[in-house]
C-alpha positions in Angstrom: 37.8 -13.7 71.7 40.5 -11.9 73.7 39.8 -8.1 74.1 43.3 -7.5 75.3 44.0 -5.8 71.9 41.2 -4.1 71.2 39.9 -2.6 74.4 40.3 1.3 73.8 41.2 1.2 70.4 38.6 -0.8 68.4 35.6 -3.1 69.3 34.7 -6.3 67.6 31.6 -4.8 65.9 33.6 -2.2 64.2 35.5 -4.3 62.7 33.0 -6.1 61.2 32.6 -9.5 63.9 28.5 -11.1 63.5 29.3 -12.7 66.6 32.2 -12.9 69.8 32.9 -14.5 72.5 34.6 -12.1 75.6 37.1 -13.7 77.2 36.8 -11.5 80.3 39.2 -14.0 82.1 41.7 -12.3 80.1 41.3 -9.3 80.1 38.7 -7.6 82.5 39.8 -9.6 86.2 37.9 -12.8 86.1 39.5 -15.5 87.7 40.5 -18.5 85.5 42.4 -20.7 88.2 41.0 -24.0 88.2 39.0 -24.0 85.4 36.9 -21.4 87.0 34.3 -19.6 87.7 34.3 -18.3 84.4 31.9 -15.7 82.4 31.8 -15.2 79.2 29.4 -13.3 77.4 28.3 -13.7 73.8 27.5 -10.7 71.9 25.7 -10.5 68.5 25.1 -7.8 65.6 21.5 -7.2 65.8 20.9 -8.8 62.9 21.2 -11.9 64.9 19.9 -11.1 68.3 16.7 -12.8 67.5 18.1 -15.8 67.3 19.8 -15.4 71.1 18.3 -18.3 73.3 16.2 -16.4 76.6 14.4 -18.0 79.3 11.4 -18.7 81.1 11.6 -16.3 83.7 12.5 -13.7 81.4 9.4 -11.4 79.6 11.0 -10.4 76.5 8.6 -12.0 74.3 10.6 -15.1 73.6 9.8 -18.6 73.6 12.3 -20.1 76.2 14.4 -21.8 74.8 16.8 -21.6 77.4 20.8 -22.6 77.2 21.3 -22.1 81.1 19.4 -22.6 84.7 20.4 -19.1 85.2 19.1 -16.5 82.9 21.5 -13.7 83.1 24.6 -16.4 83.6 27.1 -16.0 87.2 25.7 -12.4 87.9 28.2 -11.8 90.7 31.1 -12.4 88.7 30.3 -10.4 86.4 30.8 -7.4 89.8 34.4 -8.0 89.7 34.6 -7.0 85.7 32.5 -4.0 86.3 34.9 -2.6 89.3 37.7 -3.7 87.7 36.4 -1.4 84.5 34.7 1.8 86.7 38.3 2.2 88.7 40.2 2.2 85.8 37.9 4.1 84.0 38.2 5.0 80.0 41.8 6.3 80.4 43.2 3.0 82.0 41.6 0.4 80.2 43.1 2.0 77.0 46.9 1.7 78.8 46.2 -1.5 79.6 45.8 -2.5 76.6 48.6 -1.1 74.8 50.8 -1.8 77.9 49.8 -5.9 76.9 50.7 -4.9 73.0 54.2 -3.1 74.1 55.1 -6.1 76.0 54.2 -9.0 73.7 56.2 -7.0 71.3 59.3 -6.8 73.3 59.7 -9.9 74.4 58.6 -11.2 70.7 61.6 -8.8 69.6 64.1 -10.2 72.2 63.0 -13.9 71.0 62.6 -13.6 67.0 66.7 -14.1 66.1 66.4 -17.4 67.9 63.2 -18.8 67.6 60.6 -18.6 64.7 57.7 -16.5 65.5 54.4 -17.7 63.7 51.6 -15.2 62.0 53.0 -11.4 62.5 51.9 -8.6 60.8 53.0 -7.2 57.8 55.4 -4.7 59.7 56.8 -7.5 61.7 54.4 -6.5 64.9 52.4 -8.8 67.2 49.2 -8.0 69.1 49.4 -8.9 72.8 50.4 -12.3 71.9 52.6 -14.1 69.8 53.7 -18.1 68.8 56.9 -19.6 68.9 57.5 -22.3 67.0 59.5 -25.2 68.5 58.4 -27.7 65.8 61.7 -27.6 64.1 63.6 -28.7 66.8 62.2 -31.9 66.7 64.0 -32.9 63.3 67.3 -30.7 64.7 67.7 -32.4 68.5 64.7 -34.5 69.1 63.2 -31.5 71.5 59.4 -31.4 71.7 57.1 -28.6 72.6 56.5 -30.2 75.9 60.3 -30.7 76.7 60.7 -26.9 76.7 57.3 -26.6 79.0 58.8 -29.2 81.7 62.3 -27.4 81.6 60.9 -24.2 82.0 59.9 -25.3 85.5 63.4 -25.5 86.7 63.8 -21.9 85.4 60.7 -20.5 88.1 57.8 -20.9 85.2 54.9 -22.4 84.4 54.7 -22.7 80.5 52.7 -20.8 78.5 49.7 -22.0 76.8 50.9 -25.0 74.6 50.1 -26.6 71.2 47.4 -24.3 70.9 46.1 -22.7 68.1 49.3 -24.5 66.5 50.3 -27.9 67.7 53.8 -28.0 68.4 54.1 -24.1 69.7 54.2 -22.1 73.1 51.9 -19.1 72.4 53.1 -16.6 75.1 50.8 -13.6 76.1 52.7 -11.4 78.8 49.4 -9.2 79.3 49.8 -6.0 80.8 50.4 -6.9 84.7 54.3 -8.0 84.3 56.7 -5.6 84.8 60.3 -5.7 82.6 62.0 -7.7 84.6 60.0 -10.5 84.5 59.5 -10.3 80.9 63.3 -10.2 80.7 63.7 -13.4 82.8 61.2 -15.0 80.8 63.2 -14.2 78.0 66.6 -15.0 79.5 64.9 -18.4 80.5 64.1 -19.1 76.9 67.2 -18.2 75.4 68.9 -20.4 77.9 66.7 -23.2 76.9 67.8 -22.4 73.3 71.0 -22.5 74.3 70.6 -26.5 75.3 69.1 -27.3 72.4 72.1 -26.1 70.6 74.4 -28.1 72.5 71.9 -31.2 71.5 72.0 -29.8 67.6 76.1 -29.9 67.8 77.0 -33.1 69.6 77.8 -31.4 73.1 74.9 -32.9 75.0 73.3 -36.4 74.5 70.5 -36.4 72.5 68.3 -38.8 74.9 69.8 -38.3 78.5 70.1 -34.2 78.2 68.4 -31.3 80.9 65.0 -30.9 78.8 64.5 -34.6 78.1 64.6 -35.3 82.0 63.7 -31.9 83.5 61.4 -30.8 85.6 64.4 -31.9 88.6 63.1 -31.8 91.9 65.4 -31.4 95.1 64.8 -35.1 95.9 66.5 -35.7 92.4 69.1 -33.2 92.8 69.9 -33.9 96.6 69.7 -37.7 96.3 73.0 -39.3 96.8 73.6 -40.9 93.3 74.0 -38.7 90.2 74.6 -40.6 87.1 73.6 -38.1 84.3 75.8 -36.4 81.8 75.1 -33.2 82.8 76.0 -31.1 86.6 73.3 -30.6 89.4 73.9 -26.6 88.8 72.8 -26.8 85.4 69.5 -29.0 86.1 68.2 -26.5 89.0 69.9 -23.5 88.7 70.6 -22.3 85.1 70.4 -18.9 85.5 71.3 -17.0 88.5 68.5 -15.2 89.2 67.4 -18.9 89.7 69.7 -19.4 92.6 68.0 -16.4 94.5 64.1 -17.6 94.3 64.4 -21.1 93.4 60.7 -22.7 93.0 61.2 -26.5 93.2 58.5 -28.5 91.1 56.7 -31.2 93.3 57.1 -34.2 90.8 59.3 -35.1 87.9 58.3 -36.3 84.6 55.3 -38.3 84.5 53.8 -40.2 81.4 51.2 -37.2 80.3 48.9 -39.9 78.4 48.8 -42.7 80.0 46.1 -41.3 82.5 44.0 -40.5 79.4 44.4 -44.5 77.9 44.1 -46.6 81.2 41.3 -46.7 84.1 43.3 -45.7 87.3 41.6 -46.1 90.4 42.8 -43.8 93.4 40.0 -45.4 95.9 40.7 -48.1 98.7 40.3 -52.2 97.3 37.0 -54.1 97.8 39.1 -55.9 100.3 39.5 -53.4 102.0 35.9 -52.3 103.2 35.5 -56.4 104.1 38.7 -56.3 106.8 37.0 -53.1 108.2 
């Protein structure tokens, strides 16, 4: 479970949760880079704290029973929460997470008249994320989900999470850091991307050979000598302008996601190569 929507103005026991999982990645400082180090507590209603699992070298009258080598989980992680909660105090937690509401809302109202936003509320209203739905572009211009992640490189962004919950969707969660201009060039990147689509949905750009089927564009694609694609050089690495003053160039262009995952690839020297030494 997230808390960036709750923290200050509710709690998952009063609304009735037997048992959550805190996130505190997301909301209270932990880093996630990498996979890791992570920290996640798991909190029960007392009704069920009985059934917690404990440990040997704990005297609380359990059994054992232990899930973990260490009993009380990556302790000094957990210092960088508990700073990150004491210097903000009561006051600041609660702003930050209304601040993460107020912007998932802006940019969800910026997006909504050209993309269909999954699961609001019944006044329209997100909570400090929100789905976009690019599964019907599929059946319109042959765009997938992960097209729009790759082209959003060349705009200066790493895509949001993907396919999850809903495969087939960006879920985008500005949180509370991002000020409104970063939110509006996320924005402006998207609706550009839209844009494209629409010239695939009319005719005006192939439906194979376009920006999003072949993007990310690196500057050895766009400097490189031959250029045999229907579309300019400007348009694959600078769409926008705001581009064209802090261009990120991705390292590598399209590479065949799965086939990692289905074939053994060995990265390590031949046998033969251990004999000639």
């Amino acid at each position: 479970m997230t808390t960036s929507a709750q923290v200050g103005l509710t709690a998952p026991g009063l609304i009735g949760a037997d048992v959550c999982h805190l996130n505190l990645h997301k909301t209270f400082a932990i880093p996630h880079g990498g996979g890791g180090p992570g920290m996640g507590p798991i909190c029960v209603g007392k009704h069920l704290a009985p059934f917690l699992p404990s440990h040997v070298h704990l005297q609380d009258g359990k059994a054992g029973n232990a899930v973990s080598a260490a009993p009380f989980g990556s302790a000094s992680i957990l210092l960088i929460s508990y700073a990150y909660i004491r210097m903000l105090g009561s006051t600041g937690v609660r702003k930050a997470t209304e601040f993460a509401i107020l912007n998932a809302n802006y940019m969800k109202a910026r997006l909504q008249n050209d993309f269909d936003i999954l699961y609001t509320g019944i006044n329209g209203t997100c909570a400090h994320e929100f789905i976009v739905d690019l599964r019907p572009f599929k059946a319109t211009a042959g765009i997938e989900a992960e097209d729009v992640a790759k082209r959003l490189m060349d705009y200066g962004f790493h895509a949001p999470t993907m396919s999850f919950p809903v495969a087939g969707t960006i879920m985008i969660e500005p949180t509370e850091s991002e000020d409104k201009d970063e939110l509006d060039r996320f924005c402006d990147a998207l609706l550009s991307i839209r844009e494209e689509i629409r010239a695939i949905e009319e005719g005006r750009a192939d439906k194979a050979n376009n920006v999003l089927k072949n993007a990310p564009h690196t500057q050895a694609v766009i400097t490189a000598d031959e250029w045999d694609r229907p579309y300019g050089r400007q348009q694959a690495a600078y769409p926008l302008e705001y581009v064209k003053i802090n261009k990120f160039w991705p390292s590598v262009s399209r590479v065949n996601n799965t086939h990692g995952d289905r074939n053994l690839i060995c990265t390590c020297e031949p046998v033969s190569a251990y004999a000639e030494a």
